[in-house]
Phi, psi and omega in degrees: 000117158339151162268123168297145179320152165293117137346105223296308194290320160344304196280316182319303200226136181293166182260138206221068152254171204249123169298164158316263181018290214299309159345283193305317185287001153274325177296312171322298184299339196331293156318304198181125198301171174193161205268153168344309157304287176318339172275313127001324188275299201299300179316306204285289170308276214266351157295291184076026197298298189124007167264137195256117161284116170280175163281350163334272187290331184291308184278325176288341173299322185280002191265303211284355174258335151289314158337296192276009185076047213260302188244189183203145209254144185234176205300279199205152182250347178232120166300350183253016166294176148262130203297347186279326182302136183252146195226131179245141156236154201315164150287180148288332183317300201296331166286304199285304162326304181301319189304308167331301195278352170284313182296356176272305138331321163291319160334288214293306175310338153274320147321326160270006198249288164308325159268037165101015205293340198249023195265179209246007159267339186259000000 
């Protein structure tokens, strides 16, 4: 049996997924880095996703998006922070995964738009 060909977008963008969680905390950083709580603040509050981030999932999210280079941890985002606090800010990596999961996303939601998802019988 042949092997099917590779898929031209395959070869583009590496495969890459993202948890929610993971998502979001690239998008949170999107603007400007922030220290742990603030992204936490931001996801919970001012997102307004429904999804709610313990410090749990927040923080092992933020080790597997440094681990995978999406993001990187810097000195400080305020000198009038506390200095103890770790502050991440997004890569190119980390820009370029969000753009991906965006153009991915759209996809789907047209795709699901065409087959009938938002019509009001189906």
């Amino acid at each position: 049996m042949p092997t099917p060909a590779p898929r031209p977008e395959m070869e583009e963008e590496p495969a890459l997924v993202l948890t929610e969680p993971g998502y979001i905390i690239l998008v949170a950083l999107l603007a400007r880095p922030a220290h742990g709580y603030r992204i936490m603040q931001m996801i919970n509050d001012v997102f307004r996703t429904g999804l709610k981030l313990g410090p749990g999932t927040l923080y092992r999210t933020l080790q597997r998006l440094t681990a995978a280079g999406l993001i990187d941890e810097v000195e400080s985002v305020d000198d009038s922070e506390d200095e103890r606090r770790r502050a991440y800010c997004l890569t190119a990596r980390g820009r370029d995964a969000v753009q991906a999961e965006v153009r991915r996303l759209d996809m789907l939601v047209k795709l699901a738009k065409a087959q009938g998802a938002m019509s009001r019988g189906g």
